[in-house]
N, C-alpha and C positions, 0 to 999 in steps of 0.2 A: 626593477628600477633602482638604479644606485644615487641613493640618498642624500650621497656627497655632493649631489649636481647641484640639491640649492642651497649649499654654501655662496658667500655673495650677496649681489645686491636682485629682488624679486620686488618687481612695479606692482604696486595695489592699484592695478588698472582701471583708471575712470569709464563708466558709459553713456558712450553718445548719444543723444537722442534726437531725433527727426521731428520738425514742426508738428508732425500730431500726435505726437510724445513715443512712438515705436521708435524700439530700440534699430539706431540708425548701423548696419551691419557693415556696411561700406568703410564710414566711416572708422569706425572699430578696427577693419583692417588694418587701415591705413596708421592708423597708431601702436597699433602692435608695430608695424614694419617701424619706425621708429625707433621703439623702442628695442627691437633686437641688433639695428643697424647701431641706436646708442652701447649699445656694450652690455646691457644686462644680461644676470645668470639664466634667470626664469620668468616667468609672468604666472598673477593673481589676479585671473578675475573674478565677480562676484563676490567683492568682500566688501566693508562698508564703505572704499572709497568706490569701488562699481555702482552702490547704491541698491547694495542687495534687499534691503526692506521691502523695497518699491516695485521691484522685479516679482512678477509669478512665475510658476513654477516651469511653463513653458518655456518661458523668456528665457532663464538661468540656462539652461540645458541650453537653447540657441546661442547665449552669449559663449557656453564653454565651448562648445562646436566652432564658434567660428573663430576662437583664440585659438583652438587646438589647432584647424586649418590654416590659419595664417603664418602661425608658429613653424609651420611645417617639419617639424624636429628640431629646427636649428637651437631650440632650450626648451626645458621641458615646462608644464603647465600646470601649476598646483591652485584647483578649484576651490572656491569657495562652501560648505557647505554647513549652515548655519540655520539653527533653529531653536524655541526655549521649550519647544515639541519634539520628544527625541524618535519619535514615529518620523515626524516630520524632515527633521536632520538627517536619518538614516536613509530615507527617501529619494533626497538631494546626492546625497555620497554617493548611490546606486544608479541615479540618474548620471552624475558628474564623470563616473567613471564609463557608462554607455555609451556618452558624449567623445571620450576619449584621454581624460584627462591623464597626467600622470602621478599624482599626490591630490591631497586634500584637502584643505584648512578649513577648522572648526572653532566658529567662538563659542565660548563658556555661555550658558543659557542666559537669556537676560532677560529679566520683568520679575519672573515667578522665584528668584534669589534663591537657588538651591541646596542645598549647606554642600560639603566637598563630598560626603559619599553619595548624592545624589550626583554630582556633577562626575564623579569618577565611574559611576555605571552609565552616566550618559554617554561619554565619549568612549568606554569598550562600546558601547551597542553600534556609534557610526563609525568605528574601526570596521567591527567585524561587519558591518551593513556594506561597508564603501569596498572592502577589499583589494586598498591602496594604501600605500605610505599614509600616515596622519598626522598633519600638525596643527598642536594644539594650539587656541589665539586665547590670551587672557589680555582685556581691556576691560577692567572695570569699572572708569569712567565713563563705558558705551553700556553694560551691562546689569551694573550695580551688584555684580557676582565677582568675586576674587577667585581666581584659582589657586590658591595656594601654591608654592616652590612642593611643598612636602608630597600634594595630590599630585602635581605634573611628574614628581619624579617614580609614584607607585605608579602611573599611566605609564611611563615611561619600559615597563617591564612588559608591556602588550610589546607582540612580534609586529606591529603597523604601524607604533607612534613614535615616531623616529624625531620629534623636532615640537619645540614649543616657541612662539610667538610673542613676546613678553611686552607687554604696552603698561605696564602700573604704575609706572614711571617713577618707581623705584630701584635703585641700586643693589639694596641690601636683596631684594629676591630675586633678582638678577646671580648676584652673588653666590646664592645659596644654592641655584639649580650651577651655576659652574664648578662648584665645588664637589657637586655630590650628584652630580650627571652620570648615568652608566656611559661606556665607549661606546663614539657612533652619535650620541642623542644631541641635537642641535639647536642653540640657545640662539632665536633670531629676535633682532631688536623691532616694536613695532612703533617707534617713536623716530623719528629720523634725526632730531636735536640731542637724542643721548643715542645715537648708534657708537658713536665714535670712543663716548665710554666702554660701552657696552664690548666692542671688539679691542680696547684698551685689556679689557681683563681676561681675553680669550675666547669670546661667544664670534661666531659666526657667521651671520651676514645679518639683514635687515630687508623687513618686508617695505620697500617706500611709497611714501605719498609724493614728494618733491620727487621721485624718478620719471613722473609724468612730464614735467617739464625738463626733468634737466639728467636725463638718463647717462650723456657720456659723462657728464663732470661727476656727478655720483657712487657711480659705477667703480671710478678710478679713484674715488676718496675709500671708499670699501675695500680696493683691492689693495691700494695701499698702505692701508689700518692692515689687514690681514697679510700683507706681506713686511711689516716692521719698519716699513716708511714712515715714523712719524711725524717728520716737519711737512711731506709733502699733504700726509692724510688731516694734518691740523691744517693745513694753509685751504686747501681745500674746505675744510667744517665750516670755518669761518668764511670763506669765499660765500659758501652757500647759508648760512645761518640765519639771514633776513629774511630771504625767500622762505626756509625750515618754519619761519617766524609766522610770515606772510599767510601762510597757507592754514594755519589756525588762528587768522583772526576773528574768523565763522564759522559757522559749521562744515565741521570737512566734511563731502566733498564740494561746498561752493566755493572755495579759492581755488582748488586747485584747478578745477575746470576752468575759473577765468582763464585761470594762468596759460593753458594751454592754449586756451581761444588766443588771447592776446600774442603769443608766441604762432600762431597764424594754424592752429589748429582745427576741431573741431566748437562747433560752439557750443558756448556753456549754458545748455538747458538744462534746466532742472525739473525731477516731478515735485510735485504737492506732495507731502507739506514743505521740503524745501527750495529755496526761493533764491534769485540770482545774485550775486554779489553787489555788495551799497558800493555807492562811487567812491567811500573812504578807503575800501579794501579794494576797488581797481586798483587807486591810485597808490597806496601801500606797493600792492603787487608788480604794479609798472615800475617803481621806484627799484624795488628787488629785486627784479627780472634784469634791470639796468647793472645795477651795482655787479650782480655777478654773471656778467658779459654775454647773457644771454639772449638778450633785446637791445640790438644797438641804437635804435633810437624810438626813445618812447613816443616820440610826439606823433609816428606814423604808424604805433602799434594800434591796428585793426578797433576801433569802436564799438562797445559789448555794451547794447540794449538791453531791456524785459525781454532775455529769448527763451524766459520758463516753457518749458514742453505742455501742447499740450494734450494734461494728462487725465485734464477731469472726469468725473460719472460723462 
């Protein structure tokens, strides 16, 4: 697989759920095709906006399966494989790739706070487990683990880990991994409101949450940060930057799922323990969706009830 492919902008693809909370397969399709027809590089399922927690082990491998199917080559497909059990993680990566996936992504362990040499023998064991590209997801706000610039870049010497994921929502270790990056190794933004920084300084593309709703406008703010457009790729940021807003006013993924619902999607069920978006964040969202020309008129944007999945015992 050439590594270069997800350069670009790569959707952290929401999942659908069916009124008695199974993951709704059809639908999934049908968002994928969206999403390739919007312009993106690659697709991400399984990561925390899929709502990988909530998902069993079953489920994940189906959900890869039927991304990899829909996808049909036209981008390729970098799986989620995520765990603070590195049994467990490597599990997933061995699964993910059965499935058919074509890359990885790995977050940094989270609950059990590893220090970095724990977390740097964690991720050789789901390189070598997964026996695909790897990239690495550092979100320590989700994990309460830091990956350090210094670990990603000694992982960075494994022949699999070709790319890291960088959500800390800082600059300065952003900085640090493009300074002192071997050739090849790929700095993706997981924040969509500093992507823009983030490929200002040379890094690569971005894994997005707003690509769910707004996949072609995105797609072309990415492309054109990476190809030296900057009035077009600012004019675009700020096009989208409310919505960028909108979508963490709760817990992601409960906005973005509105969002998509409201843009006449799937609906936005959620499992337990999270819960559908309050009418402040519709209304947020509606507002957003408006401003950057994505919903032309909120007044007849689709009405999104309690359609929590359900997921209980």
């Amino acid at each position: 697989m050439n590594t270069q492919a997800f350069r670009g902008t790569g959707v952290a693809l929401v999942t659908p759920f069916a009124e008695d909370g199974s993951v709704d397969h059809a639908a999934l399709t049908g968002h994928v095709e969206r999403m390739v027809d919007g312009g993106v590089e690659f697709l991400v399922p399984c990561g925390t906006t899929g709502e990988i927690a909530t998902l069993d082990e079953d489920e994940r491998t189906a959900v890869v399966r039927t991304v990899v199917e829909a996808a049909e080559g036209r981008v390729p497909v970098m799986a989620g494989a995520s765990s603070n059990d590195t049994r467990d993680a490597a599990r997933q990566a061995r699964r993910a790739r059965e499935a058919g996936a074509d890359a990885l992504m790995s977050v940094a362990p989270y609950y059990n706070k590893p220090p970095q040499e724990g977390m740097f023998r964690h991720f050789q064991a789901v390189a070598d487990a997964g026996e695909l590209p790897l990239c690495l997801y550092n979100v320590p706000g989700r994990t309460a683990s830091d990956l350090r610039p210094e670990t990603a870049l000694r992982l960075a010497e494994h022949p699999l880990i070709f790319a890291v994921k960088e959500a800390s929502g800082t600059l300065e270790a952003v900085s640090t991994l493009l300074a002192r990056r071997p050739e090849g190794f790929l700095v993706l933004s997981g924040e969509d409101e500093l992507a823009l920084p983030l490929l200002a300084l040379g890094g690569d593309g971005v894994v997005s949450v707003v690509a769910n709703e707004a996949p072609g406008p995105f797609s072309d703010l990415v492309r054109a940060a990476l190809a030296g457009d900057d009035a077009e790729a600012r004019r675009l940021h700020l096009r989208l930057l409310p919505l960028m807003r909108a979508n963490f006013a709760e817990t992601n993924p409960i906005p973005v799922k509105a969002g998509v619902a409201l843009l006449g999607g799937p609906p936005a069920r959620m499992r337990l323990p999270l819960v559908g978006a309050s009418p402040e964040t519709l209304e947020r969202l509606r507002d957003a969706l408006t401003r950057a020309g994505l919903l032309r008129d909120a007044a007849t944007a689709p009405a999104i009830a309690d359609a929590d999945a359900d997921a209980t015992p």
